[in-house]
C-alpha positions, 0 to 999 in steps of 0.5 A: 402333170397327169395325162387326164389333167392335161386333156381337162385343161385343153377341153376347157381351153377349146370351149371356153375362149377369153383372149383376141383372136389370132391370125391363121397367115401366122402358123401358131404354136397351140392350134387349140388356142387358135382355135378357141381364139377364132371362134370367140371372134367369129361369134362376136362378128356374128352377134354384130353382123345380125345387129347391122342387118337388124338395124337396117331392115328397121330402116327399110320399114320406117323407109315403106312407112315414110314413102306411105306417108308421102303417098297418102299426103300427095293423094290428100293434097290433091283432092284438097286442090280438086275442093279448092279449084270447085269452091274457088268456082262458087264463089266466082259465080257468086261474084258474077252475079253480084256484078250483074245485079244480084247482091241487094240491099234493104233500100235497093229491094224496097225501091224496086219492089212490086209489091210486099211480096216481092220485097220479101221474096228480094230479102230472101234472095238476099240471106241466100246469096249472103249464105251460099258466098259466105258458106262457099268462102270458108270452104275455100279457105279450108280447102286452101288450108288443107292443100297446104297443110298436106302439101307440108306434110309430103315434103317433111315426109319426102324429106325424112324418106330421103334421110332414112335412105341415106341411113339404109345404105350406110346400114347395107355398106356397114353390113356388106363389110361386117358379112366379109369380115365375118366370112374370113374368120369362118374360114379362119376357124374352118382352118383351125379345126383342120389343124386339131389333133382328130380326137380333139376334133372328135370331142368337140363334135361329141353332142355330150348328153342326150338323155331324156330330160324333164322340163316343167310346164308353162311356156318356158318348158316349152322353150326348152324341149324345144331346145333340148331336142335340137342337141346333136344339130350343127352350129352354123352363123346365122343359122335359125334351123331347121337343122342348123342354128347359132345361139340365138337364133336357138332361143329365138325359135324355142320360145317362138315354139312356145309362142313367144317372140323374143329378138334374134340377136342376143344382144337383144335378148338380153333386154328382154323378160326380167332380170334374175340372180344367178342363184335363182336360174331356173329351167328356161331362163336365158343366160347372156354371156360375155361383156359384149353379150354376144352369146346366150343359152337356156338354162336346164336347171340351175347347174347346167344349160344347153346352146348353140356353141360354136362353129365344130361344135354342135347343139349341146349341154354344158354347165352354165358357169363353163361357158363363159363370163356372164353378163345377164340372166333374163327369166321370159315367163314368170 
């Protein structure tokens, strides 16, 4: 076997990992496989450490929303009662003085008349009176509908406030266990590296092409300049810039350039845009990889695409069919 052919098979073993991840307490035989093993682990715990903390500040913000919802049908209920508590006191005036001789009716009006007028002027009363009670009852009805229909409305809200809590906390405790997992297997790969030969290291660390290339107008031409001129950047997890970003937060913030957002994790890129075949990539399309979809980069032509590798490895272009399983290509623009 050549010498040449030996180098190409351990470039593509150190790029290119399918297998599980191997332990750094065991010495392993191949520190590039371990290498190449750790780092297809890390980057998966990446992709599920940002979807845990996604999920919980969609938690957070249905809790702010929920907490308003109380807040708002406490304030609610309590003018309700403030209107009940005034129209209860209108109808007991009404009441008092139907008890002191102010209620009539026609016989008792015209009995006690002094005249035509004074009749009239008793019928009159008695419409008012008959009015303001009845006015005054449905407006304590409904201020005693209210205050209960708000007072409902705060404990359902009180109830799902409660619900969403518990469920934040389960995120935060889940998250909290993810971050810890995913700092070992840094620290793993960290090790890893340490144990490659220098020229290897050396190879991995090369930016490979950064020649000027042309990208096409429209927003996708502007999501990939954008993301050309990031080669050379160091790979970080959970990095979204200025000068440090995982896959990812890479497309993420090269569309956001163009005006676009798209989510942060890949996961979630790879349900946005529309789906395209692989023989119909084109400049700026986002390609997902892995069957956990746990990477994504951005197409520069249909050959070739740039992204975020992997921890050692920076910011670069690689042929879109090396850098692993596909499993979507989502086109944003177009």
């Amino acid at each position: 076997m050549s010498r040449n052919f030996t180098r190409g098979f351990l470039v593509l073993l150190l790029l290119f990992p399918t297998v599980p991840a191997v332990s750094s307490a065991a010495q392993p035989a191949d520190p590039a496989r371990a290498y190449a093993d750790l780092t297809a682990q890390a980057t998966k715990l990446n992709e599920e450490v940002l979807r845990a903390q996604q999920d919980l500040d969609e938690r957070r913000a249905e809790l702010g929303r929920v907490t308003a919802t109380v807040a708002a049908a406490q304030q609610i209920e309590r003018q309700a009662k403030r209107d009940r508590d005034d129209f209860q006191g209108q109808v007991d005036l009404i009441a008092q003085a139907s008890f002191e001789g102010a209620r009539f009716n026609q016989l008792s009006a015209l009995l006690v008349a002094d005249s035509q007028q004074d009749f009239l002027n008793r019928l009159e009363m008695m419409r008012v009176l008959a009015s303001d009670k009845a006015e005054s009852l449905a407006r304590l009805s409904g201020a005693v509908e209210r205050a209960s229909q708000a007072h409902q409305v705060a404990e359902n809200a009180r109830a799902r406030a409660a619900e969403t809590t518990a469920a934040a906390e389960k995120l935060k405790s889940d998250l909290d266990t993810r971050n810890q997992a995913l700092q070992g297997q840094i620290s793993e790969v960290r090790t890893a590296l340490t144990r490659l030969p220098a020229p290897v290291v050396n190879q991995l660390r090369d930016p490979g092409d950064r020649s000027p290339i042309s990208a096409p107008s429209g927003m996708a031409g502007q999501a990939l300049t954008f993301a050309l001129a990031q080669r050379g950047d160091e790979y970080r997890y959970g990095a979204t810039g200025f000068d440090q970003w995982d896959c990812a937060g890479l497309t993420m913030k090269a569309y956001a350039a163009a005006g676009i957002a798209i989510p942060r994790t890949s996961g979630g890129q790879a349900g946005v845009g529309r789906a395209v075949s692989r023989d119909d990539v084109r400049a700026g399309d986002l390609i997902v990889y892995y069957s956990s979809r746990s990477h994504v980069a951005m197409a520069v032509d249909n050959a070739r695409a740039v992204h975020a590798s992997t921890e050692g490895q920076p910011v670069k272009i690689a042929p879109i069919d090396a850098i692993g399983p596909i499993a979507v290509i989502r086109r944003i623009e177009g």
